[in-house]
N, C-alpha and C positions, 0 to 999 in steps of 0.2 A: 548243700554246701560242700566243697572239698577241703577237705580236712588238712593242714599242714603242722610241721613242729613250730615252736616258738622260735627257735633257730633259724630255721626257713625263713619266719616272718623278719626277724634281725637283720638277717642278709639282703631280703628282698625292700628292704625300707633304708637301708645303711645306719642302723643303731645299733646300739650296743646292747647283746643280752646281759640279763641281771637273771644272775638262777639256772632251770633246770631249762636247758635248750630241746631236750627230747621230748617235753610237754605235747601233749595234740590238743591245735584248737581250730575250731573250725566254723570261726565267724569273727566277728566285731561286735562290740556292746557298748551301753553310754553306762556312765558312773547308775543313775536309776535306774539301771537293770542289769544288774552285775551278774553274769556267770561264770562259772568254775571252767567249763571249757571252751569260752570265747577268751578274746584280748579285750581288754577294758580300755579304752580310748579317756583321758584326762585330760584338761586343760591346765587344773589348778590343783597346787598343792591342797589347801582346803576338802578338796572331794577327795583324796586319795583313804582318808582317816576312818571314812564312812565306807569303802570297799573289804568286803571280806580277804584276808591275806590268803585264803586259797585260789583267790582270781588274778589273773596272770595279767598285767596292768601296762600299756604304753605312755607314757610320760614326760615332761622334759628333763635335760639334765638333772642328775640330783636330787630330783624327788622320789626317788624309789628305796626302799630297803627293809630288808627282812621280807623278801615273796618276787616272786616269777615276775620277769614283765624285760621290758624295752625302753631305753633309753634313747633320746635325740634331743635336737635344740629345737624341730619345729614336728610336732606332731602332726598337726594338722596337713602338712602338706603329705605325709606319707599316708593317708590314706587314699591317695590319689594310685599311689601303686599297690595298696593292698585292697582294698575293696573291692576289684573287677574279680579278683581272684574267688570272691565269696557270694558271684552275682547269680544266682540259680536262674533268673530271667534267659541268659545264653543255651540254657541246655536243650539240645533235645531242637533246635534250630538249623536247618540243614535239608536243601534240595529244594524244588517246586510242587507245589500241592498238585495234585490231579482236581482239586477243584478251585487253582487257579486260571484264568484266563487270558492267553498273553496270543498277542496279533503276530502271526507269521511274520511280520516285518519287524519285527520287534529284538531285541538285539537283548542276550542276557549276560552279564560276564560271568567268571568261574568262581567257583564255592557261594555262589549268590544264593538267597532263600527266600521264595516268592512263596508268601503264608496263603492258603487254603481263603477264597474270594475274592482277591486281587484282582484285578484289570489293568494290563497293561498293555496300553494301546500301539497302533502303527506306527512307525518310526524310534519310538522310546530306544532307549541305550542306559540299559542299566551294567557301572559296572562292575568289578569284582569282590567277591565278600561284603556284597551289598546284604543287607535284612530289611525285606518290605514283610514287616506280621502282618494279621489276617484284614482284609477288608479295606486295602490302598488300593486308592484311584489313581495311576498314571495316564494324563494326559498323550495326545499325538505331540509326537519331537519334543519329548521331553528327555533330558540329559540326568543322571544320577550319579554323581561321583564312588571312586571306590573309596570302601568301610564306611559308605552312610547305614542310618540303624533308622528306619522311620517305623514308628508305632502304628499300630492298629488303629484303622477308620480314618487316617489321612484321604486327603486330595490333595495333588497336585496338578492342577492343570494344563496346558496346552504350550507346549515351547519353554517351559520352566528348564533354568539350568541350578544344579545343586554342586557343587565342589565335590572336594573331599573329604569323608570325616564328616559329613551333617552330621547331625542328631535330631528328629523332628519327633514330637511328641502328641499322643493320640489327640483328635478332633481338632489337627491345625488344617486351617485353608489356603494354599499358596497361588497365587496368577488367578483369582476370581478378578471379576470386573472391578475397576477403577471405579468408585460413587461420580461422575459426571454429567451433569446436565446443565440445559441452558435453556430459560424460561421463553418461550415465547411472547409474540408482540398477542396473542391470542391467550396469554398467559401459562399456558400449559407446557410442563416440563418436558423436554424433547432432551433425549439419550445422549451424549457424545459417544461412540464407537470406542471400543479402549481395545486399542489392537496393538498394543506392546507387551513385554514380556519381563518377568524378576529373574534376575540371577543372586544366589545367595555362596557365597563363596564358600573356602572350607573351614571347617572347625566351627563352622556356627551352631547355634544350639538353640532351637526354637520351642518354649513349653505348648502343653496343653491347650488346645481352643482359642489360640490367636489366628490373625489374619493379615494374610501381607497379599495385598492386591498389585495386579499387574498396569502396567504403566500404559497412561493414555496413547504412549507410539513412545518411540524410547526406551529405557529400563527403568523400575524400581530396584534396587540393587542393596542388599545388603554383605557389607564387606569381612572379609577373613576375622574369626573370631570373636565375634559378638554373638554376647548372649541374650536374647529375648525370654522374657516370662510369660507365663498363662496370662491368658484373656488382653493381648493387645493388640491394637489393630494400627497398621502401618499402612498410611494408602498410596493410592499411585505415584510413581515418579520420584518416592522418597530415594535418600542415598545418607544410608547410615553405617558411619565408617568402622574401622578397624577396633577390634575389643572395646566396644563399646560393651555397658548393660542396660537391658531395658527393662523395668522391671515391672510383675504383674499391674494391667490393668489400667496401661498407658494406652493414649489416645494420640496418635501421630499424624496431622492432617498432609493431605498433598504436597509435595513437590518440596518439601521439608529438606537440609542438609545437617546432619549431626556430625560433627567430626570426631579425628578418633577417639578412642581411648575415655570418650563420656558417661556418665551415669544420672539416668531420666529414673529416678524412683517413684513408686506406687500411685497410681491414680492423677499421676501428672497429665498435663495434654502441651500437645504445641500446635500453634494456629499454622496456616496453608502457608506456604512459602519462606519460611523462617530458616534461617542459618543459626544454628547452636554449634560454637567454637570446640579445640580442641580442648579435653580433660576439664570439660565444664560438668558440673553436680547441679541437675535439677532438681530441690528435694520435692517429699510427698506431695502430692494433690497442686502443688503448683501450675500456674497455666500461663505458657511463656507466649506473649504476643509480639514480641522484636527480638531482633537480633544479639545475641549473646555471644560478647569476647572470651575469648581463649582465658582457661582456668577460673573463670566466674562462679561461683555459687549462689544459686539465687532461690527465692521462694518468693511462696507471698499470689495472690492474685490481684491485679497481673504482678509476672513475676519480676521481682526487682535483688539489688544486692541483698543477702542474706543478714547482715547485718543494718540496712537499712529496714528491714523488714521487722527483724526483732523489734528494734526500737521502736519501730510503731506500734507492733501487737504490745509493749509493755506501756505504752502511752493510753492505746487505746483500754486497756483493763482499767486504767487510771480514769474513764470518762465519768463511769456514777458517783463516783468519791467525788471528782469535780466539781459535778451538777449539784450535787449535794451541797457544797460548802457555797456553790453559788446563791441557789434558794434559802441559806441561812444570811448572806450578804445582802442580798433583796429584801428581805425579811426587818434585816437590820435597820439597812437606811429607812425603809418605809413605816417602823415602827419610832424611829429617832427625827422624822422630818425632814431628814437632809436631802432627799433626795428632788426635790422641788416638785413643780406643778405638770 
């Protein structure tokens, strides 16, 4: 980690120091694990009581006193300029491996770092202040924007274009084949050809072990700043727009449109063809089968308004109580006679 003063960190976050600014700290820390020479990150006054006062503490306005630390109105967002500052991952990152592999035709921009087993194929254009770590597959004519950062054991395949600013994170698959077939009159599954291509614009940020397949002719395309999570799989022809989130472990079938600025949370799916509007909220495990208007929140399978949904899950916990009082009503008439022949 590089070490700076608390002052440093003041200036470089635009808070206010409280205390000694010549401090040296040389990390970040959460309230349960408080050190003396890190900054202690707090949300809540509550956890400040439980930090030792020799820990140098970030805060919001007006929770701090008696001890070192940093003042703003929104912590959270400042570790967005302090944390790269603390990221040891960067170091030591720098030039091409001699046991990388990169095609004479292959195009590298400047200060780029192609890690030790890489392959980067014929035509590729990787470009400047790119980071491919150890063991990425670059496809033939494949495009990589400058300041992409892709993790260790990617693939990207063949004609893939990436922006500016990716982020792609270890064991994702980009531009594999589209899932396509078409059952024959002999009954047997026969291939459709998937000979299109993803472009994934810039600032996008793709986790762990997801998969964005390449379009049956056309693009699969996902647009400027959307964030995807581990383990989700986007397939052909999809077009998911602008800051969107997708988040772990969504299932996105074919030829899907999400608009911008949406959020598909955990374990959601959407069936092949569906248009999901703008700033619509898919929640958990939801499985959306029609089309969804702009700023909706739905759940439920299938999914429906969010509040239609509630009421039913609070309807349906009411069934055994129900059945209950029924089998005492049955019971009754047929014990009183009334209930005739």
């Amino acid at each position: 980690m590089n070490p700076m003063t608390l002052g440093d960190a003041a200036r470089l976050t635009g808070g206010t120091l409280i205390g000694n600014g010549t401090r040296r700290i040389c990390g970040v820390c959460a309230p349960d694990d408080p050190r003396d020479d890190m900054l202690c990150v707090v949300w809540e006054k509550r956890l400040i009581a439980g930090i030792p006062p020799s820990v140098p503490v970030l805060s919001d306005v007006g929770l701090i006193s008696g001890r070192d630390g940093i003042e703003l109105p929104h912590p959270k967002e400042s570790l967005i300029k302090l944390l790269p500052l603390f990221d040891r991952r960067v170091a030591g990152e720098i030039g091409i491996s001699p046991r990388a592999v990169i095609h004479e035709r292959a195009s590298i921009g400047e200060g780029s770092t192609i890690g030790p087993g890489c392959v980067v194929s014929e035509g590729a254009v990787i470009g400047t202040g790119v980071v491919l770590q150890a063991n990425v597959f670059v496809g033939m004519g494949v495009e990589i924007g400058d300041r992409c950062r892709i993790s260790a054991s990617v693939v990207i395949h063949d004609f893939t274009r990436l922006g500016r600013g990716v982020c792609v994170h270890s064991g994702v698959v980009i531009g594999d084949d589209g899932f396509g077939y078409v059952r024959g009159n002999d009954g047997k599954n026969m291939k459709i050809p998937q000979v299109g291509s993803v472009i994934i614009e810039d600032d996008v940020e793709i986790a762990s072990n997801s998969t964005i397949d390449r379009a049956t002719f056309g693009v699969t395309r996902i647009r400027r700043g959307t964030k995807v999570g581990s383990l989700v799989h986007i397939a052909h022809n999809c077009d998911i727009g602008e800051d969107c989130v997708i988040v772990g472990c969504v299932a996105i079938g074919g030829s899907v449109k999400i608009c911008r600025s949406s959020v598909v949370a955990g374990q959601a799916g959407v069936a092949d063809h569906v248009i999901v509007g703008n700033e619509v909220t898919v929640a958990g495990r939801a499985g959306v089968t029609k089309d969804i208007r702009d700023g909706a929140t739905i759940s439920g399978f299938p999914a429906r308004s969010h509040s239609e949904e509630t009421r039913f899950q609070a309807s349906l916990r009411r069934v055994p109580e129900i059945l209950e009082r029924l089998k005492k009503m049955e019971k009754l008439i047929k014990d009183t006679g009334t209930g005739g022949s």
